[in-house]
N, C-alpha and C positions, 0 to 999 in steps of 0.2 A: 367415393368418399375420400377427397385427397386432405391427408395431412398437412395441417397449419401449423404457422406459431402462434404461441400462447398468450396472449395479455396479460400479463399478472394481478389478480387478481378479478378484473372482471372477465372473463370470459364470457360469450356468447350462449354457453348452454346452459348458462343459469337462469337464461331467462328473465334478467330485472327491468322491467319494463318502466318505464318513466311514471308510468300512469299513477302506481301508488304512492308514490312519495309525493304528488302533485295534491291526494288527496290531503296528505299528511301534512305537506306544507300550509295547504288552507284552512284545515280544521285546528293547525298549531297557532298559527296567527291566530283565528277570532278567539281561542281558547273556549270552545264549545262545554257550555255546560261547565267553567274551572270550579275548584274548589273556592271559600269564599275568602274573601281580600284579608279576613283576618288571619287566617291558617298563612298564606301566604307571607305577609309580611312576615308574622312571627316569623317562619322558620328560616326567610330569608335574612335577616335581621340576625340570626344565632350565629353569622359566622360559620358552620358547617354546613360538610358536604358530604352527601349517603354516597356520592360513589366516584365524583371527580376531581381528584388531588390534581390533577396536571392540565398544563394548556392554557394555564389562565382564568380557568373555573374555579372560586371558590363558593359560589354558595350551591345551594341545595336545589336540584329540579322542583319548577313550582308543580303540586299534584294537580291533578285535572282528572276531570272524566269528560271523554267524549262520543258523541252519540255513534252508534254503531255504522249508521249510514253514511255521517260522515266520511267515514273510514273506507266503504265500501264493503264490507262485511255484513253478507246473508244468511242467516238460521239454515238454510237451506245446503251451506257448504260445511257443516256441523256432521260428522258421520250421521249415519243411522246408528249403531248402537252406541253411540256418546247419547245421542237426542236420547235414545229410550233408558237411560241409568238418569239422565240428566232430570227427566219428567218423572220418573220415578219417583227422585228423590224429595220434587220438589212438591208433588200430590201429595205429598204425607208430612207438607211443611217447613220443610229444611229450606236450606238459604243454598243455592249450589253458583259455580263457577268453572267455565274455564279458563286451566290457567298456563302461564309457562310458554314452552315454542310454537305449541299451537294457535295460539293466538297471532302471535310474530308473523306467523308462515298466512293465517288468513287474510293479516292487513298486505299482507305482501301478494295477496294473490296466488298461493303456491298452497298444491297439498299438504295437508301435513301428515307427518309418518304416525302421527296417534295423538289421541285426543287426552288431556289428563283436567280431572277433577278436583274440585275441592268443596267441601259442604262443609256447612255447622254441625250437621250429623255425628256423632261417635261413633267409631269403625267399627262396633258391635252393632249398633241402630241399622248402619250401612248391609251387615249381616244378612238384619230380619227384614230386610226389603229384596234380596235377592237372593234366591234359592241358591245358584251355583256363584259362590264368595268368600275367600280365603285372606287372610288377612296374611302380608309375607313383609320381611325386616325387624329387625331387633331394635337396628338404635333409631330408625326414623321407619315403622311400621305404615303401611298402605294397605288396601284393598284391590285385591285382581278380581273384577268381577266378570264373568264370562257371561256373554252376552252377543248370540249371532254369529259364532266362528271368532270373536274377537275378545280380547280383555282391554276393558278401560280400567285404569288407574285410577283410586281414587283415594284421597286423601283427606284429614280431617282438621280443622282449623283449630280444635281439641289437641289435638297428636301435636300440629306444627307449634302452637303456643309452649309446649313440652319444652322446646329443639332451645340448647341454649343460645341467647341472644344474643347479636353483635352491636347493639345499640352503644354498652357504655364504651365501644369503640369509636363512633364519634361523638359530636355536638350537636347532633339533631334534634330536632322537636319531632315529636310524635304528634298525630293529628289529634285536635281534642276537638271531632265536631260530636262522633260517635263512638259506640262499641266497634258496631260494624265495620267504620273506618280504621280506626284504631287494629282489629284482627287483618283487614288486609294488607294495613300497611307491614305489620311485623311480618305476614308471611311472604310478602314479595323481598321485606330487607332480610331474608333468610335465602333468597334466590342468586343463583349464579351470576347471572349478566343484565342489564337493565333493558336489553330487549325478552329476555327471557322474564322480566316482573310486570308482565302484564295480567289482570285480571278481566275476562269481559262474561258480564249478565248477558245472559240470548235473552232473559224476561223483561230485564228495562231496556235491554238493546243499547249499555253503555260501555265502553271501555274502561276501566280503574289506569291509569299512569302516575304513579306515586314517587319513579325511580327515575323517570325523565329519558321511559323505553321508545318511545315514539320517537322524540327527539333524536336518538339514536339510529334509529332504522331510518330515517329522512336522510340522516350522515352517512349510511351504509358503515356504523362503527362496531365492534365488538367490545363493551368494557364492562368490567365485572362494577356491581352494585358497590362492596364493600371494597377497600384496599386493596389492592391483588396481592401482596403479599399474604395479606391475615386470608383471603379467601382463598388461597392455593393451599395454604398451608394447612386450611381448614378442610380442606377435600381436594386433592391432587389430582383427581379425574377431572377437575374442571378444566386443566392444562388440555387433556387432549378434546372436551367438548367445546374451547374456544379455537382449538386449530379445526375442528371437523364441523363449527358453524362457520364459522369466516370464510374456509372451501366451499361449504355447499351455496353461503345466499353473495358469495363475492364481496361478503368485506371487508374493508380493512378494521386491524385491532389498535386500540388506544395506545399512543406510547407507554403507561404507566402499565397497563395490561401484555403490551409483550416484553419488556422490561424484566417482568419477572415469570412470563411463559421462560425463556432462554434461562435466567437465573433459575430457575428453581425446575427445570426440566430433567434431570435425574429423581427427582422425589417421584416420577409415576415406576416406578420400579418398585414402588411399596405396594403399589394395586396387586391385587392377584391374577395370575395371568389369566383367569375366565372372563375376568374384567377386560384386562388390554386387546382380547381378540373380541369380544365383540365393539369396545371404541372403532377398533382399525378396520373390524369389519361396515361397523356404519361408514368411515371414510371411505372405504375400498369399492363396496357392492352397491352404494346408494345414487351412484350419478357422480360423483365429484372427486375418482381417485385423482385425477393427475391434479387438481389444485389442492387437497390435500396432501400429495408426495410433493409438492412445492412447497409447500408451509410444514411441514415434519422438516423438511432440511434447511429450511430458512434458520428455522429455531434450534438445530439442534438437538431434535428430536430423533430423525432418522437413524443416526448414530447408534441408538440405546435400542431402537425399536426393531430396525432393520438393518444390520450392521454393511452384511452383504450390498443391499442396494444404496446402503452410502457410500461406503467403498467403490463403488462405480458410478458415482457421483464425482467424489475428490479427483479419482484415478481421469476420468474423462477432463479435470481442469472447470467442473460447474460449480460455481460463484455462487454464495447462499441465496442471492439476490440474483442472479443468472435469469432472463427471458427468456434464453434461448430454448430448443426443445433438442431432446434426444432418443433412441428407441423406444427405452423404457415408457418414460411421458408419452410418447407417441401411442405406445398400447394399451395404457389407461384411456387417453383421450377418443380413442375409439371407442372401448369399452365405456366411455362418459355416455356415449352416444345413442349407445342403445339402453341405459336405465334411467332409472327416474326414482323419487323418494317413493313415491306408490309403487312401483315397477323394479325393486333389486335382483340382485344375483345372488346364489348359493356363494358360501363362503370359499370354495371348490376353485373355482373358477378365476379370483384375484391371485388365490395360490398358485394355479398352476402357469396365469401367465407370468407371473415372479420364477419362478421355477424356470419356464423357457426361456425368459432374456437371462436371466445368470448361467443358464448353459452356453447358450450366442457370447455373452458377455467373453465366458471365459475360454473362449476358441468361437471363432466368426467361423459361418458356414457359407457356400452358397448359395444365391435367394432360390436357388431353384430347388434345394432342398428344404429349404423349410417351408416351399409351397409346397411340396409335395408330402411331408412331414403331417402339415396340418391337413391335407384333403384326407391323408390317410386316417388321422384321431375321427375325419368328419364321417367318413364311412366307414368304420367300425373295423379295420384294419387290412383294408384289400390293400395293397402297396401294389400289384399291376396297374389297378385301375388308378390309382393315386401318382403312378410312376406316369404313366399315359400321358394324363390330360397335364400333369407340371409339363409335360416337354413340348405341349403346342400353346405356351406362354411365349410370348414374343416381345411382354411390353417391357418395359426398362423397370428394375426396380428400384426403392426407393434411394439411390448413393451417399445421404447425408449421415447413415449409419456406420460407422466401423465394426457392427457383430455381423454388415452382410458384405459376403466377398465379389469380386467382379466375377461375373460369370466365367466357367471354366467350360462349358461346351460340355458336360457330364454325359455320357450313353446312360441309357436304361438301369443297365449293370450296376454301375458308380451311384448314379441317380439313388437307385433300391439301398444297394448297401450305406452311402451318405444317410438316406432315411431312421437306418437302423440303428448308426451309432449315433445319430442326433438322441432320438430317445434311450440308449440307455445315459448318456451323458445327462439325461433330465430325469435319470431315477438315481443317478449319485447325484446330482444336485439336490432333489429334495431330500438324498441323507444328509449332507451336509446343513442342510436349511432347521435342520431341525437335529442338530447334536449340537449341546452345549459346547466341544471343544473346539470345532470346526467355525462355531459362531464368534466365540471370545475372540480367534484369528484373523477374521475379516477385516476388521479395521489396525491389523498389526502393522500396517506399511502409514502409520499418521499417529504415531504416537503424543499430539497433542489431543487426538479426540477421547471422550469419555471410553474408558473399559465397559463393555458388554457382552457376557456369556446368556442374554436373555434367548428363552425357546418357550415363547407362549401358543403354539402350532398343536392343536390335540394330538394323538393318534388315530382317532378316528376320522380329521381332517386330512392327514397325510394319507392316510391308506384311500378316502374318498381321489385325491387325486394322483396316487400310485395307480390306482383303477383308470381314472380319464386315459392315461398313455398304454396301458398294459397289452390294450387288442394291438398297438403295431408292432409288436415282437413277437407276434404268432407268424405261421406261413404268409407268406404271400396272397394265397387267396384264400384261406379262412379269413371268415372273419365275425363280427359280430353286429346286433341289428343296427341301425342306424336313422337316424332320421330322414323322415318324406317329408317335403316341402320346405318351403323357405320362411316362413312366418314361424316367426318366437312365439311359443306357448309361455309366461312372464310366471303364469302358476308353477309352471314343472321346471322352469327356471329358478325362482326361490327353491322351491323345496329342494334341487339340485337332482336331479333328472340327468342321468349321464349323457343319454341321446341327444340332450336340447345344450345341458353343457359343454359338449365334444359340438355339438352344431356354433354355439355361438365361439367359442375358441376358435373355429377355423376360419369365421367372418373377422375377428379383429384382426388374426394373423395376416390374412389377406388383407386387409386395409391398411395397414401397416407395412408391409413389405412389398406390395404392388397398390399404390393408393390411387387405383382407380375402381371404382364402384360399380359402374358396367361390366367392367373386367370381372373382381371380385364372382358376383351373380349370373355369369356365364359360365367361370369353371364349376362353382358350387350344384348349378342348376345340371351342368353335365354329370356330377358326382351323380346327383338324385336320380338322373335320366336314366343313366347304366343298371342302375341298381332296380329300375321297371318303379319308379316313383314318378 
């Protein structure tokens, strides 16, 4: 699996196939199903615009609905338990929808990470329809309803009617065909981005585009529904959900929208940190860290979020806008490789390969030691047998790095103990990674970038991967179980499974510092061999 460079923005593993946007293109043209000439005029006619100030766009996306086939969207790609809250709700008369990224991610052809709801239902009604239902939020209440190992989100057109309005912020016309109309339209202009304000019926099998999200997703753009200013300022977390949608489906964002992503990119330090680590963990564990760690430092981001791997950003000379690639990126992009939005990683795992480049970072080792490093995390802390098989490596490692040194010809000896002081240098790193005062100093060598003493890292995440390294500091040949075979188990991966953890850790490593794949899969398979696997 040899390391590439990057394309910015579109990368290869995201998968945007032509095909949707081709449908998108044709169903935009005939306008399938649009809303009627008079809505139309009207709100074209008012001079305002629900969400695009810039570019030469002043008037209003015309609303549309169009038919689901159009689009290419099958009932069929609808979870199972979305379908059964969805039939639920609507056997006993409610009007339901889905709505939001879900939708985005179907026309597009991609899974979606979860399915969200919306019904005329009152999130009491919603209650008495489903045994196991909890209604959770103060200032914008929803329904978790459990259902099948899963919770769908469900929300009430009641509740969002509540949520105050940003209307008298433009000169929009609101639809006057209907009620019906009228409630979806106020709850999509309550919505983030206008790929994200899609509503689709599975019963009539129509789309709702009221925000001109379609038109969007054809342009591969990211731009918030309402002003980006009023909408950041109205919710700051949408700062880091337009950098972690633009990574994941490869778009690019609006000028007006990253204008004020950069401007107003210290306001996500008001989120609480529960909040910033599970953002960064959707950027991190979902498929799309390294074009996320390209868009965090594009904007400015990086700086607040991650001081450390900015710091080794500026220091190495990379350019906000830089294509080039460096370790770091290189061991995301491997790690890209093997997830997927259905398929993540334990939050464990992003850590600890952050943890192991800012050790390399801050003293380069020999590559033969940190292959040997990582067979030993893979096999649960033998360092003989991890010392072994690093020294009948022969291939060239990767030389476009500066954390890896040119080979030094190491014995066994050297080999072991290089192994030993690699990881403890990766358990003062993650003290530093996670102490305030150590944090605030990272970026002391650029005194124009933002001050940050941020540590949004649990304790119980640090300690989960104080544990990934801990068996190679035992003897030699103690050691502890390790994984058999070479197939990712993607369950005991989320859940963070030390075994499958410390197994996939020692596949990026090796893809990374020797990026050959056959290679990789012959030492690994030899780890397993020794061990009677």
């Amino acid at each position: 699996m040899a390391v590439i460079g990057f394309k910015f923005v579109r990368q290869s593993t995201l998968h945007l196939r032509p095909t949707p946007f081709q449908y998108l293109r044709k169903a935009v043209q005939k306008s399938i199903v649009a809303v009627n000439a008079s809505e139309t005029s009207t709100d074209e006619n008012s001079g305002g615009g629900v969400s695009i100030r810039e570019e030469g766009n002043e008037k209003s996306p015309a609303w549309k609905k169009i038919g689901t086939k159009e689009l290419g969207i099958h009932n069929s790609s609808i979870g199972p338990a979305a379908r059964k809250v969805l039939n639920g709700l609507k056997k006993r008369g409610y009007d339901v929808y889905l709505v939001g990224g879900c939708v985005r991610d179907l026309i597009l052809k991609q899974t979606p990470k979860d399915f969200d709801i919306i019904t005329s239902a009152e999130l009491k009604e919603v209650m008495k329809v489903f045994s196991w239902c909890k209604i959770v939020g103060k200032r914008f209440p929803i329904c978790h309803v459990h259902m099948d190992d899963t919770i769908v989100e469900v929300s009430s057109f009641n509740t969002a009617r509540g949520k105050k309005g940003v209307e008298s912020s433009h000169h929009t016309k609101a639809p006057n065909s209907c009620e019906k109309d009228l409630l979806r339209w106020k709850n999509c202009l309550n919505r983030d981005f206008t790929i994200n304000g899609l509503i689709l019926d599975p019963y009539e099998r129509v789309v709702y585009d009221y925000m001109g999200g379609i038109e969007d997703i054809r342009k591969a753009k990211v731009r918030t529904i309402n002003p980006a200013d009023i909408s950041f300022r109205e919710d700051c977390a949408r700062i880091l959900r337009a950098i972690r949608i633009a990574a994941r489906l490869g778009f690019s964002i609006s000028k007006e929208t990253a204008h004020f992503i950069k401007n107003l990119s210290s306001s996500v330090l008001r989120l609480d940190k529960g909040r910033l680590l599970m953002e960064i963990n959707y950027m991190l564990a979902y498929g799309s860290g390294e074009a996320s760690l390209r868009l965090l430092w594009k904007f400015g981001l990086l700086d607040i979020l991650l001081p450390f791997q900015a710091a080794y950003f500026a220091h190495h000379g990379f350019r906000r806008r830089d294509k080039r690639t460096n370790m770091l990126l290189s061991l995301f992009s491997n790690l890209d490789k093997l997830l997927a939005p259905n398929r993540p990683c334990y939050g464990s795992l992003w850590f600890a390969i952050l943890a192991l480049h800012k050790a390399l970072s801050d003293r380069p080792r020999d590559p033969l030691v940190v292959a040997a490093f990582s067979l030993a995390v893979h096999n649960g802390g033998n360092l003989l047998e991890a010392v072994n098989i690093a020294g009948m490596i022969n291939k060239a490692h990767d030389m476009r790095f500066p954390e890896l040194l040119d080979p030094s010809g190491m014995d066994a000896k050297a080999l072991e103990a290089g192994v030993r002081d690699l990881a403890e240098s990766i358990r003062g790193t993650l003290l530093q990674m996670t102490d305030e005062h150590f944090v605030s100093q990272a970026m002391a060598d650029y005194p124009q970038a933002p001050h940050s003493d941020l540590v949004f890292i649990p304790l119980e995440l640090y300690v989960k991967v104080f544990n990934i390294f801990e068996c190679v500091k035992r003897s030699a040949v103690k050691r502890s179980l390790s994984k058999q075979g070479m197939k990712i188990d993607y369950e005991s991966l989320a859940n963070g499974d030390i075994q499958e953890i410390r197994h996939v850790f020692a596949r990026i490593v090796f893809d990374t510092v020797f990026p050959l794949h056959q290679y990789q899969d012959q030492a690994l398979k030899s780890s397993s061999v020794s061990q009677g696997g």
